[in-house]
DSSP file (Angstrom, degrees, kcal/mol; ACC not computed):
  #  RESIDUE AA STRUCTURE BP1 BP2  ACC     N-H-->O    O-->H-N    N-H-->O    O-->H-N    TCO  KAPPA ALPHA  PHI   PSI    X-CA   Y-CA   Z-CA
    1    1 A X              0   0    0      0, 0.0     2,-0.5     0, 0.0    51,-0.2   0.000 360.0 360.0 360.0 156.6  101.8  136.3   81.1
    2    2 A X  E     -A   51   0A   0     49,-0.7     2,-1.6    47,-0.0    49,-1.3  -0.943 360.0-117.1-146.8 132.2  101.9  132.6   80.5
    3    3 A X  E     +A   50   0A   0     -2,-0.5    47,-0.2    47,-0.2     2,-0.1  -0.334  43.1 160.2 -56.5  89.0  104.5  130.0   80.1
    4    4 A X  E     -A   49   0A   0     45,-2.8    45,-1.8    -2,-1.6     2,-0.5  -0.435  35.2-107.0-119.7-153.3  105.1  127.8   76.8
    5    5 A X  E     -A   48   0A   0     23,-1.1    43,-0.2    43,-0.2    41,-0.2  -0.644  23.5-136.4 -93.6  66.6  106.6  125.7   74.1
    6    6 A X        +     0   0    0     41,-1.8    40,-2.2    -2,-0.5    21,-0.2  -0.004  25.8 176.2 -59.4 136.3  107.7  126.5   70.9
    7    7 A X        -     0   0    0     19,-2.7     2,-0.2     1,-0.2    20,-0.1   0.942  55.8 -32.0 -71.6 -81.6  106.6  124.0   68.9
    8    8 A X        -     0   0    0     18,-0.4    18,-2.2    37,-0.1     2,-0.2  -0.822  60.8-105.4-139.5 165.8  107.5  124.8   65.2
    9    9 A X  E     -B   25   0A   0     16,-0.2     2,-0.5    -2,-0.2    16,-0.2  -0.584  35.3-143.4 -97.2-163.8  108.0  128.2   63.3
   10   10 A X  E     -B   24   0A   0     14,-1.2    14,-0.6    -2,-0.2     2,-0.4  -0.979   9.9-163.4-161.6 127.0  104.8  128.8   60.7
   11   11 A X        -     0   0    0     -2,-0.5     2,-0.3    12,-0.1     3,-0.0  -0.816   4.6-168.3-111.6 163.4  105.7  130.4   57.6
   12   12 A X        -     0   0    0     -2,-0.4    -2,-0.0     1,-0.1    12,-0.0  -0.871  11.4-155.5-157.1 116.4  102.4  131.9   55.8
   13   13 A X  S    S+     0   0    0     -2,-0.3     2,-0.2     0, 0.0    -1,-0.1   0.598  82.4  40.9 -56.4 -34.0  103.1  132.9   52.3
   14   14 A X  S    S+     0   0    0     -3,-0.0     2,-0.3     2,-0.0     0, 0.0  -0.852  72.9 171.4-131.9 157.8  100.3  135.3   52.2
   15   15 A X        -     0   0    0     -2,-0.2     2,-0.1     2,-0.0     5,-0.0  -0.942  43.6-107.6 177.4 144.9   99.4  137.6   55.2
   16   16 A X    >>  -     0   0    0     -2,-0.3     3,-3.4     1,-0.1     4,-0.6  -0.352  47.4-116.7 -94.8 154.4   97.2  140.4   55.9
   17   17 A X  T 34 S+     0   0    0      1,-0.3     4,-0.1     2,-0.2    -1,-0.1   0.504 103.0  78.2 -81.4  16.5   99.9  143.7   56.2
   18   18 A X  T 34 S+     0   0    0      1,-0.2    49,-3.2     2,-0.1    -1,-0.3   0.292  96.7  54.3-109.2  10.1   99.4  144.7   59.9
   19   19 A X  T X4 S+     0   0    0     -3,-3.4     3,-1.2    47,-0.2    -2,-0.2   0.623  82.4 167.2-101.8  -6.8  101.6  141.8   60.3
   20   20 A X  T 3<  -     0   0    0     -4,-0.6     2,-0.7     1,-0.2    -2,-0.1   0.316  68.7 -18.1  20.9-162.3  104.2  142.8   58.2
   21   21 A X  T 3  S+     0   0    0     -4,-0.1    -1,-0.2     2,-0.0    -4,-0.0   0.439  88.8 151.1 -52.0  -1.6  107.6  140.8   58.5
   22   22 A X    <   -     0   0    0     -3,-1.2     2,-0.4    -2,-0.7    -2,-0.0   0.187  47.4-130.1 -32.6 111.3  106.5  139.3   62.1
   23   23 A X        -     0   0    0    -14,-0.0    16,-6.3   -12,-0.0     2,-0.3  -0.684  26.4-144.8 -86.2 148.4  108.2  136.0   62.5
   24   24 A X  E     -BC  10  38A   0    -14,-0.6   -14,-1.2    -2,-0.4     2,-0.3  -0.800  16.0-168.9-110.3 143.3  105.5  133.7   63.5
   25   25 A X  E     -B    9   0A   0     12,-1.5     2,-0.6    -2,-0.3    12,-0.4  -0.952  20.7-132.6-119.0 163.4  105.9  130.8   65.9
   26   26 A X        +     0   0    0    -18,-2.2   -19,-2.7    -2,-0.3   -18,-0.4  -0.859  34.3 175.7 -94.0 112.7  103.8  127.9   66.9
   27   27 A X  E     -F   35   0B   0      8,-3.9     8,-2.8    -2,-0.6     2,-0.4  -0.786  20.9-144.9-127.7-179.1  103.6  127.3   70.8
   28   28 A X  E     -F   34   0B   0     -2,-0.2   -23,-1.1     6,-0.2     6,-0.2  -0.921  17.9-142.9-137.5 104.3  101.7  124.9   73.3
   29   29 A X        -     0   0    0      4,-1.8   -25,-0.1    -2,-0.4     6,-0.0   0.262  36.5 -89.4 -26.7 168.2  100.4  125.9   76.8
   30   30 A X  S    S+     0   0    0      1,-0.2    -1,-0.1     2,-0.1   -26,-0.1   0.839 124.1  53.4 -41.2 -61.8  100.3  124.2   79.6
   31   31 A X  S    S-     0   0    0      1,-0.1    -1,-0.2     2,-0.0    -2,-0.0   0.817 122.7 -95.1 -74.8 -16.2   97.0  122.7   79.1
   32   32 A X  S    S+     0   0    0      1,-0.4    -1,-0.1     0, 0.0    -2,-0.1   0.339  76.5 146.7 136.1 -21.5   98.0  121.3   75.6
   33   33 A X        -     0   0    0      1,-0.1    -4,-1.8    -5,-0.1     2,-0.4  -0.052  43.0-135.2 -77.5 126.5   96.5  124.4   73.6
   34   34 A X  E     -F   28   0B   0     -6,-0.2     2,-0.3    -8,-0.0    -6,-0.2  -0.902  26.6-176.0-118.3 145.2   98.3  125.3   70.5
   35   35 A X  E     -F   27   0B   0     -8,-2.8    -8,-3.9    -2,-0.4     2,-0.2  -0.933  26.1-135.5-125.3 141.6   98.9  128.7   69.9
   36   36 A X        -     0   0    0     -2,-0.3     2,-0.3   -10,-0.2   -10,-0.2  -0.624  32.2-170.6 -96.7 175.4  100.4  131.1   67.2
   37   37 A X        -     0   0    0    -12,-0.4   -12,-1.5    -2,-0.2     2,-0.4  -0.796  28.5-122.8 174.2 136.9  103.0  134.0   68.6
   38   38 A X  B     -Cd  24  71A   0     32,-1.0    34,-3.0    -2,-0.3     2,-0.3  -0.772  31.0-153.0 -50.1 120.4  104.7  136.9   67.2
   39   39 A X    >   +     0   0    0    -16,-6.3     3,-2.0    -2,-0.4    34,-0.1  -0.412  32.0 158.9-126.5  77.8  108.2  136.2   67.9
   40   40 A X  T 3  S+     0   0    0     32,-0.3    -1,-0.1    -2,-0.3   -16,-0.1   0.459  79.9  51.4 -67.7  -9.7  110.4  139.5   68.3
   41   41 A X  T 3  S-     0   0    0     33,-0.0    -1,-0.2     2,-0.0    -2,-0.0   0.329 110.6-115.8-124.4   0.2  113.4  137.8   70.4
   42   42 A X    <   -     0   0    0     -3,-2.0     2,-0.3     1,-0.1    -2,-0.1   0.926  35.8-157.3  50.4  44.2  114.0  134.5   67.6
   43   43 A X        -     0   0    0      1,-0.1    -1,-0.1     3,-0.0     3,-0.1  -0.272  11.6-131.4 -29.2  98.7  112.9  131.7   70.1
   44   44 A X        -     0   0    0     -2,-0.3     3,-0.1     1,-0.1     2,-0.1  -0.072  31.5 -92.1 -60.2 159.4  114.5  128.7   68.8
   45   45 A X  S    S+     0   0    0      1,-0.2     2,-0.7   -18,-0.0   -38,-0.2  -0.498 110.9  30.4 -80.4 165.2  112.0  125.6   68.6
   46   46 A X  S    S+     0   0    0    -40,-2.2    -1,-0.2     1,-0.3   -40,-0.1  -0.221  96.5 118.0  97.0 -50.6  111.9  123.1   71.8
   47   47 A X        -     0   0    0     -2,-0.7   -41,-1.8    -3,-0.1     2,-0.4  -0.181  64.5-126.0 -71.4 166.8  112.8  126.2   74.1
   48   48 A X  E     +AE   5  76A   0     28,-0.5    28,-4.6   -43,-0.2     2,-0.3  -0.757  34.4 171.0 -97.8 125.6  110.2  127.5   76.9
   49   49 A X  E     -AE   4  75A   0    -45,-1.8   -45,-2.8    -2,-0.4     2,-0.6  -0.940  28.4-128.7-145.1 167.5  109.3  131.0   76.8
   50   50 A X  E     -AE   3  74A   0     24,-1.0    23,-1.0    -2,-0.3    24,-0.7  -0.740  28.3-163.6-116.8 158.8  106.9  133.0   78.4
   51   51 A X  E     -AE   2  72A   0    -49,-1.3   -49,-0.7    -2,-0.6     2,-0.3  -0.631  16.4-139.4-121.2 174.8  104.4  135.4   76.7
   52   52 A X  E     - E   0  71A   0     19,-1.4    19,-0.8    -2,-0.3     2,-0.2  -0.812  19.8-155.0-123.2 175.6  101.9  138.5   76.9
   53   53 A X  E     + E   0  70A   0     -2,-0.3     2,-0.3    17,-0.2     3,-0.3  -0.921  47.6   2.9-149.7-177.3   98.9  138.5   75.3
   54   54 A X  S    S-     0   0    0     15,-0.8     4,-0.4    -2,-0.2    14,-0.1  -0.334 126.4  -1.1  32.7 -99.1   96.4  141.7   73.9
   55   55 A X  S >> S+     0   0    0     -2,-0.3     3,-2.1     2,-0.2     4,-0.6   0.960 140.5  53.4 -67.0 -73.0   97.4  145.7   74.2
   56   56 A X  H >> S+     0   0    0      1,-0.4     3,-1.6    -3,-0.3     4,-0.8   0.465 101.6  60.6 -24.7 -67.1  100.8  144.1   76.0
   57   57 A X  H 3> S+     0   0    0     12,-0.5     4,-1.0     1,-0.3    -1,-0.4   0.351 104.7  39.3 -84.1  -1.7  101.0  142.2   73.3
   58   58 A X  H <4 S+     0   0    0     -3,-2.1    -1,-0.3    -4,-0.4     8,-0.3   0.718 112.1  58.3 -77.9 -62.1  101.3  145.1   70.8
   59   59 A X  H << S+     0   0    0     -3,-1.6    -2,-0.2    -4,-0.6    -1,-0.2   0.692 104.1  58.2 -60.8 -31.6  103.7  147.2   73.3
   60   60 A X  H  < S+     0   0    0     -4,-0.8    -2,-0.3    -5,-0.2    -1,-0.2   0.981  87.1  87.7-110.3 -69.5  106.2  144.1   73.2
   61   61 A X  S  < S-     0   0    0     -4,-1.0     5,-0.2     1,-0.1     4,-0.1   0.000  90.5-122.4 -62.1 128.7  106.7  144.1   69.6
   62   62 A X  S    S+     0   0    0      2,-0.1     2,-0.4     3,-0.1    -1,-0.1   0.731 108.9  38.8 -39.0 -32.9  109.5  146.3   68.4
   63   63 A X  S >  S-     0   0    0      1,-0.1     3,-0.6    -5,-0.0    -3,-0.0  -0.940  79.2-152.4 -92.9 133.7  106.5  148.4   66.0
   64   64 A X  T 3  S+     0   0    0     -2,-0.4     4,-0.1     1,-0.2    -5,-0.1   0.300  86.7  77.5 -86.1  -0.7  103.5  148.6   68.1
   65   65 A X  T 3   +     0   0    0     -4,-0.1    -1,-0.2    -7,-0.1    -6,-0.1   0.690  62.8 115.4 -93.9  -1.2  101.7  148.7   65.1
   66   66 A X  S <  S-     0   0    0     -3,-0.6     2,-1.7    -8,-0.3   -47,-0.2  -0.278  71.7-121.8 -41.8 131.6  101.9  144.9   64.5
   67   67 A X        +     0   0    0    -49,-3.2     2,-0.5   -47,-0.0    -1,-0.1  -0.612  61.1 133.8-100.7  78.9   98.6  143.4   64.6
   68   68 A X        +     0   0    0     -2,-1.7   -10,-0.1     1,-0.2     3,-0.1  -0.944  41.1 178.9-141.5 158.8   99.0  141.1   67.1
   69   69 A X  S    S+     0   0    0     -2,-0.5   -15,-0.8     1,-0.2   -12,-0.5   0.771  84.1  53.6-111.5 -23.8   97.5  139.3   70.7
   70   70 A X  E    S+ E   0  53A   0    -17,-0.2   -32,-1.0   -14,-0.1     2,-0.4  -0.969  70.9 176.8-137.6 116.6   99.8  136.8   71.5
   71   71 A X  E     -dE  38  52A   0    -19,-0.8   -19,-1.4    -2,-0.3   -32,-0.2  -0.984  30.6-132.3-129.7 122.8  103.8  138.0   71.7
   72   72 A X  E     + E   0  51A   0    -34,-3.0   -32,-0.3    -2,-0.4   -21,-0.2  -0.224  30.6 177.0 -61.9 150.2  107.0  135.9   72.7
   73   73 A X  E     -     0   0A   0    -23,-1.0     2,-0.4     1,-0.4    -1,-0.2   0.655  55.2  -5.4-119.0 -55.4  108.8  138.4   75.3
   74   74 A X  E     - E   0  50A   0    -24,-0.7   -24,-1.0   -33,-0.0     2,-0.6  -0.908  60.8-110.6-150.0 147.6  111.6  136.3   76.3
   75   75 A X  E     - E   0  49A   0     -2,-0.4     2,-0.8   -26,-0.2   -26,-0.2  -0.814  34.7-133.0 -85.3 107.5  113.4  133.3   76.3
   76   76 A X  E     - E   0  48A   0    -28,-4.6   -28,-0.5    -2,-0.6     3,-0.3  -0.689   7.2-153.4-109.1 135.7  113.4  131.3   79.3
   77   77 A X  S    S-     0   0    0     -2,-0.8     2,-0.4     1,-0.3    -1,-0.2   0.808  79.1 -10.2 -26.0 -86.8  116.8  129.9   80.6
   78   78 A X        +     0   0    0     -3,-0.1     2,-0.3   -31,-0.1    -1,-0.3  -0.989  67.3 162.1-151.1 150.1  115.6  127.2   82.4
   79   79 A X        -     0   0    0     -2,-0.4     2,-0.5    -3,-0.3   -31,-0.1  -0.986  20.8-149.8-146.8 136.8  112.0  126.1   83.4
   80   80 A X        -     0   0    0     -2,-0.3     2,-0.4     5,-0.0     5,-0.1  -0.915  14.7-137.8-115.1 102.7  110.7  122.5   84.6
   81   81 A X     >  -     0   0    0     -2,-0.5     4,-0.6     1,-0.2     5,-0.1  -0.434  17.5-173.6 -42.0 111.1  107.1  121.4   83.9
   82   82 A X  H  > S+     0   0    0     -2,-0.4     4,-0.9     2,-0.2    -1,-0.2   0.663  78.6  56.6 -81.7 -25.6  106.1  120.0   86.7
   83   83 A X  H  > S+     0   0    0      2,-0.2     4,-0.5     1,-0.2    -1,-0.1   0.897 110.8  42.3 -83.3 -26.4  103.0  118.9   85.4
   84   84 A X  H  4 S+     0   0    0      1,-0.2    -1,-0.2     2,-0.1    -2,-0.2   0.607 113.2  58.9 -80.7  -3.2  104.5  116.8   82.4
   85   85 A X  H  < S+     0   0    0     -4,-0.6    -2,-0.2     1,-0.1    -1,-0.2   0.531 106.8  45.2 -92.1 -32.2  107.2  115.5   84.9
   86   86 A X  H  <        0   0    0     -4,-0.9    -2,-0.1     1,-0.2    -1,-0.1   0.837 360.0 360.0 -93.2 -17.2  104.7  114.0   87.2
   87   87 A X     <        0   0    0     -4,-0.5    -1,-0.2    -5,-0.1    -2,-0.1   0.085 360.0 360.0 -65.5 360.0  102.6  112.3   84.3
């Protein structure tokens, strides 16, 4: 599991069907690394949330047949980067 950012949501007009309705978000790691997400729990943007990634990430989405690696799990409450705090 890994901590991040939502960034933005990402609408895609067109979309292979093993993603069916998935709302997609846009996140950022730690290291800076932007990432796209399956977002099952409707992470608002700005908040910190922590993710799975591969079979997990499959298991985490309410259909496990979603064709996804990367899945928002949770919303987290409250979190301080320490590394962007010290910078």
């Amino acid at each position: 599991m890994e901590i991040m950012r939502v960034l933005d949501d990402l609408v895609c007009s067109r979309r292979i069907g093993g993603l069916q309705a998935a709302s997609l978000r846009l996140l950022q790691n730690q290291a800076g690394d932007w990432q796209v997400a399956t977002d099952p729990v409707g992470a608002p943007v700005g908040k910190w949330v922590f993710t799975t990634t591969g079979s997990a990430a499959r298991v985490a989405m309410p259909d496990p047949r979603v064709m996804t690696d990367l899945t928002i799990c949770g919303i987290i409450d409250h979190w301080v980067d320490e590394a962007a705090d010290a910078a």
